[in-house]
Backbone bond lengths (Angstrom), bond angles and torsions (degrees), N, CA, C in turn:
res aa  C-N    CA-C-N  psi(-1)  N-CA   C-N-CA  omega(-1)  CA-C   N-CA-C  phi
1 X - - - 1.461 - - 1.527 110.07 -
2 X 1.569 117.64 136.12 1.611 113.91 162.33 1.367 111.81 -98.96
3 X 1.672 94.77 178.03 1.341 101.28 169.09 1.876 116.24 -43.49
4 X 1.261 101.84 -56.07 1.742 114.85 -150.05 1.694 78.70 -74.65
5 X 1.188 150.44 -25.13 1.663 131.80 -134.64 1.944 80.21 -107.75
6 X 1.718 117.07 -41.59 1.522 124.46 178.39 2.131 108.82 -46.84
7 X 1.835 87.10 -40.56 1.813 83.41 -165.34 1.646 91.64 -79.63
8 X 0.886 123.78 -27.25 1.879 114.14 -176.65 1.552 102.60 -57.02
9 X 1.304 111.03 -49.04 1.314 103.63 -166.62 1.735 109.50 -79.21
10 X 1.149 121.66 -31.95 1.692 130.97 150.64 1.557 111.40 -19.28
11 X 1.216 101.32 -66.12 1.548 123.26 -163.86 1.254 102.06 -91.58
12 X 1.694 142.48 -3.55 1.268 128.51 157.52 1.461 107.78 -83.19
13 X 1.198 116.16 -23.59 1.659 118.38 -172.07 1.289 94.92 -70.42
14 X 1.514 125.22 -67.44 1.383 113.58 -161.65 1.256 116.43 -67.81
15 X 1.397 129.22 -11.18 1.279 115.05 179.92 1.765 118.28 -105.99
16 X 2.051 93.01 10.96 1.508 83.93 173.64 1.678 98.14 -107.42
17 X 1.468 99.60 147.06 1.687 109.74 -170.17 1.857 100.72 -92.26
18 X 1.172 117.55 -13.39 1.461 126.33 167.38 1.286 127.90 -136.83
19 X 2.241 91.86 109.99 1.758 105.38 -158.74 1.330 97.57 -111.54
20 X 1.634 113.42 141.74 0.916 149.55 153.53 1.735 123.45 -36.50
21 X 0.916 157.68 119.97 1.753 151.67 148.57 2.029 92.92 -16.40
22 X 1.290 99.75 -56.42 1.678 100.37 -174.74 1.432 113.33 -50.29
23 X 1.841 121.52 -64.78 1.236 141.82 176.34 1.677 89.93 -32.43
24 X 1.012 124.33 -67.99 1.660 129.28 -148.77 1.769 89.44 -71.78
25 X 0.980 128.76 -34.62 1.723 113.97 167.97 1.377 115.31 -66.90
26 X 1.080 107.16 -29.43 2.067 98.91 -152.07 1.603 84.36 -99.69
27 X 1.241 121.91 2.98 1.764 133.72 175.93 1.589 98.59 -75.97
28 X 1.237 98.62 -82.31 1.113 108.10 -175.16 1.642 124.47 -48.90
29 X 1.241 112.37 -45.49 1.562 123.28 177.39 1.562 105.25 -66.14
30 X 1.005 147.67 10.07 1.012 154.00 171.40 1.150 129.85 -152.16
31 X 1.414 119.71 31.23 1.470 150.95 139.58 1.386 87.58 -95.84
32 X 1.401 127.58 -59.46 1.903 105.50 -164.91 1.561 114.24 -63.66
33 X 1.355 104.47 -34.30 1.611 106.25 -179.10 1.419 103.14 -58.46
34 X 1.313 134.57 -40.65 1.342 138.82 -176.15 1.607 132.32 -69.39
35 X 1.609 83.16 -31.77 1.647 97.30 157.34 1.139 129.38 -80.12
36 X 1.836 112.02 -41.27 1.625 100.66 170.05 1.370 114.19 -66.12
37 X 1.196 129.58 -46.99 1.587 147.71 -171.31 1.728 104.87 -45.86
38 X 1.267 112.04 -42.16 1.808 117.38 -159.35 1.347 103.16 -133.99
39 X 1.324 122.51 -30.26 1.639 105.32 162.10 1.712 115.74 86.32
40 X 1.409 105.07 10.36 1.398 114.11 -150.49 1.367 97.11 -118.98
41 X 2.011 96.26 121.34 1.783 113.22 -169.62 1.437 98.27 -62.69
42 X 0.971 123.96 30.91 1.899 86.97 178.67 1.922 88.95 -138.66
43 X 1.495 120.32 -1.82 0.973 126.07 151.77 1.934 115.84 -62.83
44 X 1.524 107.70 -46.80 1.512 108.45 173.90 1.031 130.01 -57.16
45 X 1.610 94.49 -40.50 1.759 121.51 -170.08 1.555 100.60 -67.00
46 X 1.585 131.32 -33.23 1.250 145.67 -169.20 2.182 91.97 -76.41
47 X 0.920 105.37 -80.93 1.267 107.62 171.64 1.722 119.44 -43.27
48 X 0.898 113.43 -54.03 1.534 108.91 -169.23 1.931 98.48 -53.52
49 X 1.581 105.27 -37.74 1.718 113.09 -163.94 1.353 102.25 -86.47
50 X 1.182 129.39 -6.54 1.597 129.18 160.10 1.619 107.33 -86.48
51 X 1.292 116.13 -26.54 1.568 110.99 166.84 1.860 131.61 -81.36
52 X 1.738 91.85 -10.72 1.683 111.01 175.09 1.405 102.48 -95.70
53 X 1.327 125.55 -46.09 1.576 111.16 175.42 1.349 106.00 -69.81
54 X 1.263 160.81 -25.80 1.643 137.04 163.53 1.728 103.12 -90.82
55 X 1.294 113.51 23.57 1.555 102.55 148.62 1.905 103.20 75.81
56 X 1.191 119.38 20.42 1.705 127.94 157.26 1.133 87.15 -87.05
57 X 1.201 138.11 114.38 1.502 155.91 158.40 1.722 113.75 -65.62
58 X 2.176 90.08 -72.60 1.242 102.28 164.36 1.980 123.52 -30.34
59 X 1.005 99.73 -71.31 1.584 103.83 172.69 1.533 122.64 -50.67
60 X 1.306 92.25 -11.45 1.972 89.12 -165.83 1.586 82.93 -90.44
61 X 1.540 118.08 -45.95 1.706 107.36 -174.82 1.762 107.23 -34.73
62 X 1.697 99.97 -53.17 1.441 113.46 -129.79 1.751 73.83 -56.41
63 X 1.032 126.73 -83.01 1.460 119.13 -172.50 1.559 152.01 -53.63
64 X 1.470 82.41 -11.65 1.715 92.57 168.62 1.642 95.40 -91.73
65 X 1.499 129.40 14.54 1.262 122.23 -173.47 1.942 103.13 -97.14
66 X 1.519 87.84 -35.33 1.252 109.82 -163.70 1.566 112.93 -80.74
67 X 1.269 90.73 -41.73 1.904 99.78 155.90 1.521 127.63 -41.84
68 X 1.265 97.02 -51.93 1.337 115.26 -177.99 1.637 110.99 -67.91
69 X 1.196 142.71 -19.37 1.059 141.97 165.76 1.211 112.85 -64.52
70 X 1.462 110.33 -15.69 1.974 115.72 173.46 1.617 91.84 -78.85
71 X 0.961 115.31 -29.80 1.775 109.68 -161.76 1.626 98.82 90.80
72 X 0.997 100.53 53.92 1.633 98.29 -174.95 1.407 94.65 -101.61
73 X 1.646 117.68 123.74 1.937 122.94 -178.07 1.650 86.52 -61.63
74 X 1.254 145.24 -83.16 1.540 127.22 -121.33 1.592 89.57 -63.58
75 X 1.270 138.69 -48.85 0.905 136.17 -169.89 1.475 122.63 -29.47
76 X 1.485 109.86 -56.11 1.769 134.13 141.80 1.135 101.94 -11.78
77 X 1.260 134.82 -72.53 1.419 155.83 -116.47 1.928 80.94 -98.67
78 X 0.987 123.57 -71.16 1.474 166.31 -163.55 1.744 83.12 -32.22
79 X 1.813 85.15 -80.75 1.506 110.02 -174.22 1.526 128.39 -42.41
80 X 1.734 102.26 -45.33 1.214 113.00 164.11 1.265 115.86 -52.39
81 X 1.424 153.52 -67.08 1.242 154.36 -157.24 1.602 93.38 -72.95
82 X 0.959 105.47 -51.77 1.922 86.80 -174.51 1.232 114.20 -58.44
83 X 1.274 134.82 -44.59 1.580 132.38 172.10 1.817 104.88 -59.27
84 X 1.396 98.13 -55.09 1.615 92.70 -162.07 1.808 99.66 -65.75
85 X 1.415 137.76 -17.45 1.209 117.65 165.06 1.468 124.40 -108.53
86 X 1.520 113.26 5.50 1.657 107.84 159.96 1.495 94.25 102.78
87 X 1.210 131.32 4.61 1.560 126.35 -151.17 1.833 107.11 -65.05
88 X 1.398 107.58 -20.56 1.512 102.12 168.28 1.788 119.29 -98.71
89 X 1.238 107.22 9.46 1.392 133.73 179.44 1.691 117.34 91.17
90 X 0.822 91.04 15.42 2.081 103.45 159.73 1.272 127.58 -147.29
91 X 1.248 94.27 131.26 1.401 106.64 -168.99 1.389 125.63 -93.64
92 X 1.328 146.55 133.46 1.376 142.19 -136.16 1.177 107.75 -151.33
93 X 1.444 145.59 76.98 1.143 155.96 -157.23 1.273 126.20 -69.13
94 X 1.953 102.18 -35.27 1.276 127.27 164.20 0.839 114.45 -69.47
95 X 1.915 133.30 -57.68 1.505 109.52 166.84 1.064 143.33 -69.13
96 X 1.362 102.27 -14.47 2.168 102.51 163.70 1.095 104.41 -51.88
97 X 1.620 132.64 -59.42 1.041 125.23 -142.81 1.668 109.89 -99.23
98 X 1.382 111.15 0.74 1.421 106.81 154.79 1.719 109.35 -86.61
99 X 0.971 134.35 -50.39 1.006 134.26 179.26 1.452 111.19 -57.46
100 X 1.497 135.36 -16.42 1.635 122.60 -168.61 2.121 79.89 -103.82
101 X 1.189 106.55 -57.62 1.895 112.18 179.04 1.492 87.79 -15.22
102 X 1.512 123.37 -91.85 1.353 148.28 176.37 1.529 99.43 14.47
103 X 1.497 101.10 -84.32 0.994 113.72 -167.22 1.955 130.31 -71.28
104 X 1.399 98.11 -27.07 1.169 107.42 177.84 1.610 104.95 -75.32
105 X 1.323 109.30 -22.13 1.776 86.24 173.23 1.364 113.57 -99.19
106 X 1.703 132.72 39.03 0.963 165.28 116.98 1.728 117.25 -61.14
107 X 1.023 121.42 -35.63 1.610 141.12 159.84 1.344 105.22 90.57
108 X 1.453 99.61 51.33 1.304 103.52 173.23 1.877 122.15 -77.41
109 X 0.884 125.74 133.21 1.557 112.24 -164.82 1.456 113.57 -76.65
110 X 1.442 116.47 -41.04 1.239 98.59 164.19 1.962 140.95 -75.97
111 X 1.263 77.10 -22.57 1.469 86.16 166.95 1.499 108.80 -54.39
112 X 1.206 125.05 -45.57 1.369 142.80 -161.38 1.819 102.31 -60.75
113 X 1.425 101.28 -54.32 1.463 119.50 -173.72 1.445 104.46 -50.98
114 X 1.340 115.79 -39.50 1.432 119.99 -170.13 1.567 119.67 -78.29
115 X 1.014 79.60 -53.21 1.881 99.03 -171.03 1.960 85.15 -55.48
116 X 1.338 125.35 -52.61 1.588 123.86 158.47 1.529 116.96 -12.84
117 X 1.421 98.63 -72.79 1.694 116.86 -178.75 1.668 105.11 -40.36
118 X 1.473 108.01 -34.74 1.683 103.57 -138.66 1.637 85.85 -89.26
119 X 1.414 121.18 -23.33 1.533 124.71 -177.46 1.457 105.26 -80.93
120 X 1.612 111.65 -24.66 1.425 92.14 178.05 2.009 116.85 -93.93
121 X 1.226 87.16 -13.47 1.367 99.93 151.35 1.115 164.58 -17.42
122 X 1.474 72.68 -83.42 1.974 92.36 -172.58 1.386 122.95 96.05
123 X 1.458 103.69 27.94 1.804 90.44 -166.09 1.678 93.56 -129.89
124 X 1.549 87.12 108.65 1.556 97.48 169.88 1.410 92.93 102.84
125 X 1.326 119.81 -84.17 1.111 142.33 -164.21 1.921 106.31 -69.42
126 X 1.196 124.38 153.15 1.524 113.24 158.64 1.115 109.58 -79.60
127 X 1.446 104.32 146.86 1.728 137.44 170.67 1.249 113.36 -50.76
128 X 1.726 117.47 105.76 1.170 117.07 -157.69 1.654 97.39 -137.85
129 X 1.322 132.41 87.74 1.650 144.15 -154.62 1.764 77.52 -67.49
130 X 1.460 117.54 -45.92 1.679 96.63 -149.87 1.459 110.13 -87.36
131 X 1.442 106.84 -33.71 1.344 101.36 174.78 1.702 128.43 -65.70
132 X 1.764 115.64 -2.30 1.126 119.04 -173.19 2.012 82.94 -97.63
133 X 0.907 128.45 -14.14 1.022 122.39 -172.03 1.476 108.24 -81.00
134 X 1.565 100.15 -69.37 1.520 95.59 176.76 1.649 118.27 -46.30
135 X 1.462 138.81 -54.24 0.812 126.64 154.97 1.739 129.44 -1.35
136 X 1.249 93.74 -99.84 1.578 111.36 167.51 1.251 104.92 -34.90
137 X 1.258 152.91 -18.63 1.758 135.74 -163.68 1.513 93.67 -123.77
138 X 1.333 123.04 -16.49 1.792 134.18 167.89 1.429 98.13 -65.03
139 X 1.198 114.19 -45.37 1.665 124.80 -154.95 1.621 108.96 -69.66
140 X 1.598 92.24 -57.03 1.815 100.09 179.25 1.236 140.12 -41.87
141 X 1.542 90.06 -36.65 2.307 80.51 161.21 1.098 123.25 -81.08
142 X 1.503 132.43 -0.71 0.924 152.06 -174.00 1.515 117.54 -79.00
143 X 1.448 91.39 -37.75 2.338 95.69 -176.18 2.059 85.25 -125.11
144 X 1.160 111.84 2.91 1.552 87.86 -178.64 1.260 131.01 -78.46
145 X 1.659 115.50 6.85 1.490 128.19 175.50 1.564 106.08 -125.25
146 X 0.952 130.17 1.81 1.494 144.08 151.80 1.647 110.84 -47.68
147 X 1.510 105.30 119.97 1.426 116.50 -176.71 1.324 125.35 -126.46
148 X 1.257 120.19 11.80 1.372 134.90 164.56 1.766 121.35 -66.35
149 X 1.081 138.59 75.52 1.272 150.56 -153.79 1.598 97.20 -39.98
150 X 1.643 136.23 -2.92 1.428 140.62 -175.16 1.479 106.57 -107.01
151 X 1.677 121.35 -9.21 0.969 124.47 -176.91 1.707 97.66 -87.60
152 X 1.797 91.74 156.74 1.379 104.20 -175.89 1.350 116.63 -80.49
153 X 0.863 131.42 61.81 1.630 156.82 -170.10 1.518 90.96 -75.77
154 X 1.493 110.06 -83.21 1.668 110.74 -149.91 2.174 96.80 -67.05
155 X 1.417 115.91 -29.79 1.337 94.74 -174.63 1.504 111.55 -91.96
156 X 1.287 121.32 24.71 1.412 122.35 168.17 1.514 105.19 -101.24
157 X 1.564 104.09 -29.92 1.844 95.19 174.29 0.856 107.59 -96.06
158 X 1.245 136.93 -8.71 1.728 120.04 172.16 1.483 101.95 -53.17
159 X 1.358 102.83 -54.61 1.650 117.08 -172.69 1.000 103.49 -40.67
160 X 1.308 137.90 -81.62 0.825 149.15 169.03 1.899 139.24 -24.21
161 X 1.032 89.24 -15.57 1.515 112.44 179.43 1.274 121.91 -107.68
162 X 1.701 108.94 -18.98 1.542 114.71 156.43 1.254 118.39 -73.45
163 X 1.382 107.10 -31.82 2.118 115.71 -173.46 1.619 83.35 -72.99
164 X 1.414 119.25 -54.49 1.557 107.75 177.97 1.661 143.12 -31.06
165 X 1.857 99.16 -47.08 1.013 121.63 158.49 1.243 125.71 -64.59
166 X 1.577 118.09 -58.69 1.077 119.07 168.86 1.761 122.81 -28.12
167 X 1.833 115.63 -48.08 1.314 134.60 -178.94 1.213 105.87 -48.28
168 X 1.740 107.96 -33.34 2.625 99.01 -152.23 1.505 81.09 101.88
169 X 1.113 147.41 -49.77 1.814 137.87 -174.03 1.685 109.54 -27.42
170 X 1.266 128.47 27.17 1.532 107.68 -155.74 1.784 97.61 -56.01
171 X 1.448 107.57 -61.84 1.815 79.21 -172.34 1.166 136.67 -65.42
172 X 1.393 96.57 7.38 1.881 90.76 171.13 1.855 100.07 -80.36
173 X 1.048 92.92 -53.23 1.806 98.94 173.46 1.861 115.78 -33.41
174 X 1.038 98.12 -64.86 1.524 116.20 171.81 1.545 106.12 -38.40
175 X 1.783 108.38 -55.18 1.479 100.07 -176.52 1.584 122.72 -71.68
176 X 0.950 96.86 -11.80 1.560 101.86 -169.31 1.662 98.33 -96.50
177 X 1.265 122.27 -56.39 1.580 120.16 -171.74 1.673 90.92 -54.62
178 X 1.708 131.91 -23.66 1.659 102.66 -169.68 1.769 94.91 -98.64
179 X 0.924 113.00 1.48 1.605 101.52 178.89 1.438 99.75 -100.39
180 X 1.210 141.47 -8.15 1.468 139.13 172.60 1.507 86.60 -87.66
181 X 1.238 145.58 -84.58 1.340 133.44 -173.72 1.064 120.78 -13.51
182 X 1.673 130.91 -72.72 1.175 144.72 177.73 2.027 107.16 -41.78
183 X 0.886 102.20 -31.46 1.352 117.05 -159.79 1.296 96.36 -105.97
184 X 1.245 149.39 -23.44 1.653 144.11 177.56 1.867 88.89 -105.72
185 X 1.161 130.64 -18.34 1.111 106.06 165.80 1.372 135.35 -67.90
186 X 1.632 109.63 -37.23 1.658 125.86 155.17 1.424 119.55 -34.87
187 X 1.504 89.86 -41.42 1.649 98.45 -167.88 1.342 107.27 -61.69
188 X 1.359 112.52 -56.35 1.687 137.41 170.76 1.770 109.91 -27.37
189 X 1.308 102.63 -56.59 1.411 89.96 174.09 1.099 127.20 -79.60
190 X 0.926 147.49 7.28 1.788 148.40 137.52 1.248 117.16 -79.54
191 X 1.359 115.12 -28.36 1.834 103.57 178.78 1.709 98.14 -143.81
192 X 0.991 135.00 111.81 1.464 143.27 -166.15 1.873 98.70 -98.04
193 X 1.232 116.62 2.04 1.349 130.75 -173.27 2.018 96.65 -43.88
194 X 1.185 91.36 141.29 2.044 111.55 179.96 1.342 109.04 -20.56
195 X 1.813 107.54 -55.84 0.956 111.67 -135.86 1.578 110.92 -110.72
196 X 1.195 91.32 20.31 1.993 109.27 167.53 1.330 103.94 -117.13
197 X 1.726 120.97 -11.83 1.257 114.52 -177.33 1.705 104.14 -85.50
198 X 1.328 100.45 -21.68 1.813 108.96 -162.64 1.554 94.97 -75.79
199 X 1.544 105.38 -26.75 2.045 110.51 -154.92 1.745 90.63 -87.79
200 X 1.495 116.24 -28.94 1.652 128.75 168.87 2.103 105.46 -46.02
201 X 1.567 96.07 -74.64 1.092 104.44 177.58 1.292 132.99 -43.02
202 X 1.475 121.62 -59.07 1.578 118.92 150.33 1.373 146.71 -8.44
203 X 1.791 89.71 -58.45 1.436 124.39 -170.54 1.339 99.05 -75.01
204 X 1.401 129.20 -45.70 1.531 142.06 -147.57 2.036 79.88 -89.57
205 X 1.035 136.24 -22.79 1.350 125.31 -147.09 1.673 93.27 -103.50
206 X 1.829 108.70 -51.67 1.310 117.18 174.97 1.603 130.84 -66.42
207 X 1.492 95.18 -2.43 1.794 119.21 -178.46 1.617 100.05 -88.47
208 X 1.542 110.19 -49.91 1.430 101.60 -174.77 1.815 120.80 -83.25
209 X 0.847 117.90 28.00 1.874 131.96 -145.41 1.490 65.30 -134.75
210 X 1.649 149.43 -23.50 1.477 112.05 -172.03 1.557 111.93 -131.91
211 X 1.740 102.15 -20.71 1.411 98.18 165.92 1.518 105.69 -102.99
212 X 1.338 120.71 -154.61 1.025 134.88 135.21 1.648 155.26 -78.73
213 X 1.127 132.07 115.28 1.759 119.78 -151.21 2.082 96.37 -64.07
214 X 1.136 95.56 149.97 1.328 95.65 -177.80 1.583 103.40 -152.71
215 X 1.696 113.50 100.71 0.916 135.57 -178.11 1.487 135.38 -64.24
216 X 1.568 103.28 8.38 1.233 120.80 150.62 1.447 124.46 -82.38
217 X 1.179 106.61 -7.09 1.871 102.15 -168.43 1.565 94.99 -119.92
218 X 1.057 122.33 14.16 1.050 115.29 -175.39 1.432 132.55 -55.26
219 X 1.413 150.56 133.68 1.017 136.86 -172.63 1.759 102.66 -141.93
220 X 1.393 134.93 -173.53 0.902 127.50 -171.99 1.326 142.16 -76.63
221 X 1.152 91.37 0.58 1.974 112.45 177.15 1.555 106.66 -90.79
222 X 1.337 98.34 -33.81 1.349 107.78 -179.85 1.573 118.18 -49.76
223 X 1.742 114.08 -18.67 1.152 103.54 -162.62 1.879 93.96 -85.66
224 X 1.171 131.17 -12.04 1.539 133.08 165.23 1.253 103.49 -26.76
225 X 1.510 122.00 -46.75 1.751 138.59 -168.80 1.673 95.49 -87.53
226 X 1.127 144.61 -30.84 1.560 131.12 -161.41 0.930 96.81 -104.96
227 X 1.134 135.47 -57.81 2.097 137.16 159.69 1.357 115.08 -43.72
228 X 1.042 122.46 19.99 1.399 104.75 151.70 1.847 117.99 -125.97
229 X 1.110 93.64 40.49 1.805 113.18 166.37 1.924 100.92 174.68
230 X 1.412 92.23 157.03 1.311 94.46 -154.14 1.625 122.43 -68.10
231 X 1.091 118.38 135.22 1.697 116.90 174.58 1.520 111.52 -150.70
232 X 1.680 98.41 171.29 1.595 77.07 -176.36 1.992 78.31 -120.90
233 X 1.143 120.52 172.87 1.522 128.77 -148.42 1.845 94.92 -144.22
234 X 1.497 110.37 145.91 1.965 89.80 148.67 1.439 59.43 -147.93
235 X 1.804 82.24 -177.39 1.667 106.08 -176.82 1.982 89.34 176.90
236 X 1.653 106.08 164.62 1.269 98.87 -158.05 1.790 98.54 -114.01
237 X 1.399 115.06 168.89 1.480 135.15 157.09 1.651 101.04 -147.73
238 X 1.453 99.38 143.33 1.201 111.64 167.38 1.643 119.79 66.16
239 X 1.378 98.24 -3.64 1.860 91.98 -163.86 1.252 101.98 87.65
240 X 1.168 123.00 18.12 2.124 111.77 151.60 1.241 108.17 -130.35
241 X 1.046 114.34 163.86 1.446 127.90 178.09 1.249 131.97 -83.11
242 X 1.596 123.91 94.13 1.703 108.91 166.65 1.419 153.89 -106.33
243 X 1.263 121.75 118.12 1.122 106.05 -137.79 1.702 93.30 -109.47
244 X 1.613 97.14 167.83 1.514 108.62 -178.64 1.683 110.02 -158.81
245 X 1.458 105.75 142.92 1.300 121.39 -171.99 1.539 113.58 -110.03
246 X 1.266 144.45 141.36 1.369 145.63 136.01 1.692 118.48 -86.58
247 X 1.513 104.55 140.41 1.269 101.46 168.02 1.257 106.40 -140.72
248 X 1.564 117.31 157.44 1.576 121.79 -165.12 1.838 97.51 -78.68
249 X 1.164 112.65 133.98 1.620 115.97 161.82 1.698 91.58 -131.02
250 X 1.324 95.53 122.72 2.009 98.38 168.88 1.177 106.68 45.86
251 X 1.481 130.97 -134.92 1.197 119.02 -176.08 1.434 128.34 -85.83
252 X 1.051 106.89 -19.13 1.978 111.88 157.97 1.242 130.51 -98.99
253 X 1.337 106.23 -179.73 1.311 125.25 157.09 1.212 120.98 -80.79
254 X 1.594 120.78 135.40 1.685 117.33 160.31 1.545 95.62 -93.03
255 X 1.560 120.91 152.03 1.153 114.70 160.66 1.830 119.66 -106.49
256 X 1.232 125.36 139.97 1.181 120.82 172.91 1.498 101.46 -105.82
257 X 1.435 115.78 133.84 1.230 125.52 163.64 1.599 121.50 -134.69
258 X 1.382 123.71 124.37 1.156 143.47 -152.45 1.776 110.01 29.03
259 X 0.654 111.27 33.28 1.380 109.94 154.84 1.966 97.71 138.86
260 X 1.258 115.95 -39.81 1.218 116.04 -164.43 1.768 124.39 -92.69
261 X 1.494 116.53 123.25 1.646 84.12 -159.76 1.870 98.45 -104.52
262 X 1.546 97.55 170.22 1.071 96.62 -179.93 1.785 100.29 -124.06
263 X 1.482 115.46 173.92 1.334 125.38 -153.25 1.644 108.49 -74.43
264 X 1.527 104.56 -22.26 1.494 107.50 -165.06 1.491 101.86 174.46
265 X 1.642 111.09 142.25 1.350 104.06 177.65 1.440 143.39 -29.67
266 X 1.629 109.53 -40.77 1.642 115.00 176.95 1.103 103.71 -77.20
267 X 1.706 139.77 5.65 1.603 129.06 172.65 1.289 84.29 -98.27
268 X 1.446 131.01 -67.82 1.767 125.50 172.62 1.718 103.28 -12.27
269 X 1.719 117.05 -75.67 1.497 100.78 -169.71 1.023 123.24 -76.48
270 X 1.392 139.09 -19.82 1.461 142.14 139.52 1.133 137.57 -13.99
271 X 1.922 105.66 -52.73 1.601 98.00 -155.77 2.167 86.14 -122.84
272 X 1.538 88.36 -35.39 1.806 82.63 -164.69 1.309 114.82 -48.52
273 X 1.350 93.28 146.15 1.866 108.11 176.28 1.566 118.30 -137.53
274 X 0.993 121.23 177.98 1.324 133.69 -175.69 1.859 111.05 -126.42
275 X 1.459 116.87 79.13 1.293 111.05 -168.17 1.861 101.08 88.93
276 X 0.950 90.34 -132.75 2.033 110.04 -179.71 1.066 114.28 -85.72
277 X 1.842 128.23 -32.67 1.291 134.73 -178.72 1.764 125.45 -97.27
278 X 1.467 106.43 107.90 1.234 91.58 156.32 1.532 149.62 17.33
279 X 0.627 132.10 119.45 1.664 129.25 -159.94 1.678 97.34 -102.59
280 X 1.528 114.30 -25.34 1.558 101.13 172.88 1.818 111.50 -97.26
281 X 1.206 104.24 20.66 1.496 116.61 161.48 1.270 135.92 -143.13
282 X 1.934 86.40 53.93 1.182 135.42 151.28 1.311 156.49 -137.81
283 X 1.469 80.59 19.62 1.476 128.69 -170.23 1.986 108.07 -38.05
284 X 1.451 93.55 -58.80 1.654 84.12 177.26 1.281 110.69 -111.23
285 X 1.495 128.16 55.29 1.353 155.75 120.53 1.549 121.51 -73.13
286 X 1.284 125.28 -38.24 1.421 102.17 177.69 1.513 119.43 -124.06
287 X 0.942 107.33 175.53 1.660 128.44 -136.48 1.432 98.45 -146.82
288 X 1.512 93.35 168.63 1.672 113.67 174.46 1.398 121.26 54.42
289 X 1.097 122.91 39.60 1.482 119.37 165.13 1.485 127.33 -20.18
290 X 0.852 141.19 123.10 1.709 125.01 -174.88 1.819 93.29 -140.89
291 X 1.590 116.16 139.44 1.887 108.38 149.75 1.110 86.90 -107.95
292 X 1.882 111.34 144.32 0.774 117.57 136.32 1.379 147.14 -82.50
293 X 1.231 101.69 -30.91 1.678 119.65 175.25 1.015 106.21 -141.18
């Protein structure tokens, strides 16, 4: 294998949306050839983050570990979230928060957001309501003209929209939770990864807790709010109709959509598709919201 024959096959994986048992070997074997061969963190960092979005934790350390011996920042970034959420099943409070510190006095924004969390927290650090506050309201002019759909846009206004709420601000809250939507939905269609779907869900839950749901504006996030008690839904692609049902089992909903059901809404935005593609990367493809029941 060469260099140039390793990046073809790199760049066929990511740009095919339906992989093979095979694809996922000749992926990997040529991410390792590329790492021993060139040595280059953002080759690891590429691998380790294809092993954190399908949930190999273990593997995502081994290389965001190895990155980091370059002094490579995302890696930081990387490291922090795996300790600060346990993702290999322990949780390490001290090294999140050396590793997010690190970076935030580098001025990294998300680092910033976190090391926030950990004061309002309690983890590691003492529980400090104001200093996670000030933080977060230091931070906001900072990413609020930022237009890169990867920038931390939507989890600086979420934040921000609870201290809002918290205030009596509801429409400032309101404005900010619908401009992070609009804006984590973009995001969604290029990377549908867990953990923009989980920051979706939240947002969609803490949006309706202040206005009212209004089933004319409905669009596809919206169904986060209708799936969680039972209805049956259609809405369109292409000029056909697709429709989808929730029904209560115990404490959730399963959702069925066009024929196939899934266990609970975050498997709905996870796995459902339309044909071969994704159903949340088709976001500004469909139309017509309808409840039926």
């Amino acid at each position: 294998m060469t260099v140039e024959e390793a990046r073809n096959i790199v760049r066929r994986f990511d740009e095919n949306r339906k992989l093979s048992d095979e694809d996922v070997f000749m992926f990997t074997e040529a991410m390792g050839y590329l790492i021993e061969t060139l040595h280059d963190p953002k080759d690891m960092m590429h691998l380790g983050g294809y092993y954190y979005e399908i949930k190999k934790f273990d593997l995502a350390l081994k290389y965001y570990e190895l990155a980091a011996t370059y002094d490579y920042d995302p890696a930081y970034e990387c490291l922090g979230y795996v300790w600060y959420y346990g993702r290999t099943g322990v949780k390490d409070y001290k090294k999140a928060f050396e590793y997010f510190s690190k970076l935030m006095d580098k001025g990294d924004p998300v680092a910033t957001y976190k090391v926030a969390d950990m004061y309002r927290n309690g983890y590691y650090v003492d529980k400090d309501e104001e200093k996670y506050e000030r933080i977060i309201e230091n931070l906001f002019p900072k990413v609020r003209d930022m237009d890169n759909v990867f920038d931390p846009v939507p989890e600086v206004f979420t934040r921000l929209a609870k201290i809002r709420t918290k205030q009596g601000k509801t429409d400032d809250a309101v404005r900010l939770y619908l401009y992070a939507k609009d804006f984590l939905s973009q995001r969604i269609l290029h990377n549908a990864f867990f953990g923009n779907l989980n920051i979706m869900k939240w947002l969609v839950d803490d949006l309706y807790t202040l206005i009212p749901f209004d089933e004319r504006k409905m669009d596809l996030y919206d169904l986060y709010y209708v799936l969680r008690s039972p209805h049956k839904v259609s809405f369109m692609y292409d000029s056909k109709v697709q429709n989808l049902e929730s029904v209560m089992e115990g404490n959730e909903c399963t959702v069925c959509f066009n024929g196939k059901w899934f266990r609970s809404r975050d498997d709905f935005f996870k796995d459902a598709c339309i044909g071969d593609v994704k159903l949340t990367a088709l976001y500004d493809d469909v139309y017509g919201f309808e409840i039926l029941s």
